[in-house]
ChimeraX commands (.cxc) that place a marker at each C-alpha (Angstrom):
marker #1 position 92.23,119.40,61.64 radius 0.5
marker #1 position 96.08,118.71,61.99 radius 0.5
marker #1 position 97.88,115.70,62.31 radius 0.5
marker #1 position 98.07,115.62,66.28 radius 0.5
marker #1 position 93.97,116.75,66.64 radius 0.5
marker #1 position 92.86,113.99,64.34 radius 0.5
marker #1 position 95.12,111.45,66.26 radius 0.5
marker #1 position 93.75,112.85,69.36 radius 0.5
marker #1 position 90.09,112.65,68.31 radius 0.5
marker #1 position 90.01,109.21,66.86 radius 0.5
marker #1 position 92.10,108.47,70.58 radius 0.5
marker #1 position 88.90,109.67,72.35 radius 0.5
marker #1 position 86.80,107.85,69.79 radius 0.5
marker #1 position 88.45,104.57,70.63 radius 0.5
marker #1 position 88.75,105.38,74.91 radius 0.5
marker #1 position 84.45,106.30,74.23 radius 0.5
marker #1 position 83.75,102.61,72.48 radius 0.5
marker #1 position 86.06,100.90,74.71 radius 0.5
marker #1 position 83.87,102.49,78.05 radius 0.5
marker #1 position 80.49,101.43,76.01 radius 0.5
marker #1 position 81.58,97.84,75.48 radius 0.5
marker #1 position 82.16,97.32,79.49 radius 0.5
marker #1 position 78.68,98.91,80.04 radius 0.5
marker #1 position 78.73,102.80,80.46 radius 0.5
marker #1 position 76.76,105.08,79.13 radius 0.5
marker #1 position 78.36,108.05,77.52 radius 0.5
marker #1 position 77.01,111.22,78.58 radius 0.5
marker #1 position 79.04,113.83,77.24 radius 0.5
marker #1 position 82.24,114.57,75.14 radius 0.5
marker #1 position 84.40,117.59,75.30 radius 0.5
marker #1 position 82.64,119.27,78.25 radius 0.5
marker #1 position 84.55,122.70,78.55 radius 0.5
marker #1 position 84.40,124.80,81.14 radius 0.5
marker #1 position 86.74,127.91,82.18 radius 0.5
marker #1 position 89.21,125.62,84.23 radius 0.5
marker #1 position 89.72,123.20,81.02 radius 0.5
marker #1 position 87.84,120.09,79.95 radius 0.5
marker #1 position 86.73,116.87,80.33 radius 0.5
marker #1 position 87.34,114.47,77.74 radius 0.5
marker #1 position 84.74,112.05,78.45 radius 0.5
marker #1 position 81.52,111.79,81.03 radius 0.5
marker #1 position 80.30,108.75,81.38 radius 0.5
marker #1 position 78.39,106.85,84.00 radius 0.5
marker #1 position 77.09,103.06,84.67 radius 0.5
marker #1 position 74.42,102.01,87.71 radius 0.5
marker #1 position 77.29,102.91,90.40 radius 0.5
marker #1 position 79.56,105.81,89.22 radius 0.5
marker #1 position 79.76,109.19,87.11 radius 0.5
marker #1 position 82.99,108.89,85.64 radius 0.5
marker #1 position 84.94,111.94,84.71 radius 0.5
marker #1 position 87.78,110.48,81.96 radius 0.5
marker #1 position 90.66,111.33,80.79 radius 0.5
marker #1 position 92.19,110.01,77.59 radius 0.5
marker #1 position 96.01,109.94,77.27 radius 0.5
marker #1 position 97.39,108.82,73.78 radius 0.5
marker #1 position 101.04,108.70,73.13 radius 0.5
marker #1 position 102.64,106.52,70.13 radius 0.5
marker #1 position 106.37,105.88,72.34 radius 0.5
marker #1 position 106.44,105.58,76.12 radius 0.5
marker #1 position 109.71,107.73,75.09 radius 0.5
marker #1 position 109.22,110.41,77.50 radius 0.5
marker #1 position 106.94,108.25,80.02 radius 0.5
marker #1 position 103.58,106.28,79.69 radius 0.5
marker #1 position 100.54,108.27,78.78 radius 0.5
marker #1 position 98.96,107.94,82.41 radius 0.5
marker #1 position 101.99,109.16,84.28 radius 0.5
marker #1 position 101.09,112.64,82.10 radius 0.5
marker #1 position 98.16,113.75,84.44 radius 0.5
marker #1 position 100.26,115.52,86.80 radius 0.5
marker #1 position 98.83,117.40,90.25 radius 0.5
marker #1 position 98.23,120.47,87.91 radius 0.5
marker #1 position 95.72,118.27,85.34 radius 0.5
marker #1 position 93.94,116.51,88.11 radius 0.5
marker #1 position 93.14,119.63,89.92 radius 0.5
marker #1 position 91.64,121.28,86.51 radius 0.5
marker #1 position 89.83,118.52,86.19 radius 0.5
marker #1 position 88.43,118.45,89.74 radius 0.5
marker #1 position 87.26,121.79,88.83 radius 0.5
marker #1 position 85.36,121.29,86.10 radius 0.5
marker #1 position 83.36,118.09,87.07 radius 0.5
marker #1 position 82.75,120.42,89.89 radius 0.5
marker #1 position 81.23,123.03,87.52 radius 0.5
marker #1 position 79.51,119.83,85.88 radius 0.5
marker #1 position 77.63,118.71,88.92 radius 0.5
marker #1 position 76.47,122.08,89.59 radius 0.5
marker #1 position 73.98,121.80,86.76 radius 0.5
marker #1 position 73.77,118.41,86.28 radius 0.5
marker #1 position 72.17,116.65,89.23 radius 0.5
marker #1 position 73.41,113.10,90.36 radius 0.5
marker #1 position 72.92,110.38,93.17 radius 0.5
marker #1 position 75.86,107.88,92.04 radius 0.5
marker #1 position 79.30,108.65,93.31 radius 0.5
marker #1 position 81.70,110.45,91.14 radius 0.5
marker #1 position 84.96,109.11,89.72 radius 0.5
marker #1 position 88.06,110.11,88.19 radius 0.5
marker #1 position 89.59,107.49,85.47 radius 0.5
marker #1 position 92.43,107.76,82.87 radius 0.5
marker #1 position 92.05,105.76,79.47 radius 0.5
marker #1 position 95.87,105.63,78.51 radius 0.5
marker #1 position 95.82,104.68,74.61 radius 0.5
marker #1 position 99.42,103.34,73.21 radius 0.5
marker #1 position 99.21,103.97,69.95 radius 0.5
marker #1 position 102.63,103.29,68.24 radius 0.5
marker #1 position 101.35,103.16,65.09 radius 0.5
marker #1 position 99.24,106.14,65.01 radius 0.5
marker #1 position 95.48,105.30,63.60 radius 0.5
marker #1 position 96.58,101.98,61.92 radius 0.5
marker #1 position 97.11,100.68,65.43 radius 0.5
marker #1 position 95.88,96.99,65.82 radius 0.5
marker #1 position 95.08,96.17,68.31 radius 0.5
marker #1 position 94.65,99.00,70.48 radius 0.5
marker #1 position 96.21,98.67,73.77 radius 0.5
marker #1 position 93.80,100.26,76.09 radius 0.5
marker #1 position 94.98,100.53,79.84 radius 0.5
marker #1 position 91.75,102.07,81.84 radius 0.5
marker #1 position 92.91,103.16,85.35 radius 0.5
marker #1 position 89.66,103.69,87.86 radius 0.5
marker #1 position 89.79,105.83,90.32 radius 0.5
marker #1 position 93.24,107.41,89.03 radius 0.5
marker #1 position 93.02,109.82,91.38 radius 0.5
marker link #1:1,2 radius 0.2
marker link #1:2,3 radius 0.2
marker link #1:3,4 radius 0.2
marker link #1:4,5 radius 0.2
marker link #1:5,6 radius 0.2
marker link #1:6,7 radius 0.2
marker link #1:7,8 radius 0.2
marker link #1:8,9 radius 0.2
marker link #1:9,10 radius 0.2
marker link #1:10,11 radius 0.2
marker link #1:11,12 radius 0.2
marker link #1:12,13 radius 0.2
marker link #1:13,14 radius 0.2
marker link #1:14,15 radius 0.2
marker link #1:15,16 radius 0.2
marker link #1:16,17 radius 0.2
marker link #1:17,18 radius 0.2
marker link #1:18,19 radius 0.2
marker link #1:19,20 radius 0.2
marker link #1:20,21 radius 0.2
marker link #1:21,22 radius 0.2
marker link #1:22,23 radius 0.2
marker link #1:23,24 radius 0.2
marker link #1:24,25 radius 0.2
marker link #1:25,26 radius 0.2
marker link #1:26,27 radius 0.2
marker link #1:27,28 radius 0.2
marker link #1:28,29 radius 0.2
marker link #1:29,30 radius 0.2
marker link #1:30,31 radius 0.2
marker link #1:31,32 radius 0.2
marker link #1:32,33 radius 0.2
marker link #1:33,34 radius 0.2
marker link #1:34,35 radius 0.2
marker link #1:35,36 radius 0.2
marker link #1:36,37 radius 0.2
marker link #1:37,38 radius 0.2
marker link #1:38,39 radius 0.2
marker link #1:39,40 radius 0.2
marker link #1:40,41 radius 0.2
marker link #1:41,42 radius 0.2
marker link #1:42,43 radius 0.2
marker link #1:43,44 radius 0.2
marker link #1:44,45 radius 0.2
marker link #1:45,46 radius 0.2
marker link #1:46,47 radius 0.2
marker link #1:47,48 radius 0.2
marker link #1:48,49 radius 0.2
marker link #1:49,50 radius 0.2
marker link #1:50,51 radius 0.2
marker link #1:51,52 radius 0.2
marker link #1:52,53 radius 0.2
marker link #1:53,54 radius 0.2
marker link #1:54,55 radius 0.2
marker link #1:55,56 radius 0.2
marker link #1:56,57 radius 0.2
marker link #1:57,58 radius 0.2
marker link #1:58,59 radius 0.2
marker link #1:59,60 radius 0.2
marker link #1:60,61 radius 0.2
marker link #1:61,62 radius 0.2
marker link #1:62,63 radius 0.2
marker link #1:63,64 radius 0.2
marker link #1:64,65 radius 0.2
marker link #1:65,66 radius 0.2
marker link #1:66,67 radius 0.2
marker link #1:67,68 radius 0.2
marker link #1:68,69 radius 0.2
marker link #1:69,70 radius 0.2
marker link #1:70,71 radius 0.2
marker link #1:71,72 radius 0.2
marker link #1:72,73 radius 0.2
marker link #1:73,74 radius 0.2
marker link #1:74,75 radius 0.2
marker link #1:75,76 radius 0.2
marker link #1:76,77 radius 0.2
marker link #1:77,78 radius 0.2
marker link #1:78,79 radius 0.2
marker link #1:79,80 radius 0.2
marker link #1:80,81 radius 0.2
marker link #1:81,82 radius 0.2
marker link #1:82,83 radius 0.2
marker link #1:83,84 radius 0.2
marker link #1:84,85 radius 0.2
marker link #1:85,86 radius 0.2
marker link #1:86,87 radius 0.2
marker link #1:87,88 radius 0.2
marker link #1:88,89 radius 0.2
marker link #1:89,90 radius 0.2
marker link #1:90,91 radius 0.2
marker link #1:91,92 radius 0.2
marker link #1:92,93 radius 0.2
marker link #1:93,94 radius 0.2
marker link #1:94,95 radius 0.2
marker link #1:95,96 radius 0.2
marker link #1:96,97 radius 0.2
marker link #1:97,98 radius 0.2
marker link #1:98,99 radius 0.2
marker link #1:99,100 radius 0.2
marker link #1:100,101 radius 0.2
marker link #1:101,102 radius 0.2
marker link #1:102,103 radius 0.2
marker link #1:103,104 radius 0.2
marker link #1:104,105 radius 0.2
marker link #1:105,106 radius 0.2
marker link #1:106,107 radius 0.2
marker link #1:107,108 radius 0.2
marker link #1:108,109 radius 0.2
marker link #1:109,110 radius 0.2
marker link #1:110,111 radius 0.2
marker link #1:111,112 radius 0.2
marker link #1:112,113 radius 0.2
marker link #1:113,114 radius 0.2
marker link #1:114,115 radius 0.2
marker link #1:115,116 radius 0.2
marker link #1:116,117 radius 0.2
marker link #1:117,118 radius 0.2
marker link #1:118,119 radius 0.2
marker link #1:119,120 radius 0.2
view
């Protein structure tokens, strides 16, 4: 795994504990589907949340959020559609961004976690 992959994997790690310890229930990880993937599904007693996780170390080129352009969102509107198709649900689905600013990579601490419901 390179450099970049395991910083992105322990990101999704941290966005995953971060959603348990306010309550949700993780559901999946990595769900791939022909449009992309999902980095997280998670849900509490309300919502099915469909998150993405956005790790950057500067704010350089703009914050980690502000990187799930039109073009992102709409993949990932088509894969939690693709999701829902074969996993039934009553609650209400949701799209959220974890943005993780990391600046020093994996020694980080703390963790500045920024979770933005219903990004879009």
């Amino acid at each position: 795994m390179g450099k970049s992959n395991a910083l992105g994997a322990w990101g999704e790690e941290k966005a995953a504990r971060f959603l348990e310890s306010r309550g949700y229930r993780i559901l999946e990880r990595n769900f791939h589907s022909r449009y992309g993937e999902i980095d997280i599904i998670a849900e509490d007693d309300e919502f099915l949340v469909f998150a993405e996780v956005r790790l950057r170390k500067t704010s350089r080129y703009g914050s980690p959020e502000a990187t799930v352009d039109l073009r992102k969102q709409e993949k990932l509107r088509q894969t939690a559609e693709l999701y829902l198709q074969t996993h039934e649900t009553e609650k209400q689905p949701r799209f959220d961004v974890i943005a993780l600013h990391a600046k020093d990579g994996m020694d980080t601490r703390p963790l500045p976690v920024h979770h933005i419901i219903d990004a879009f």
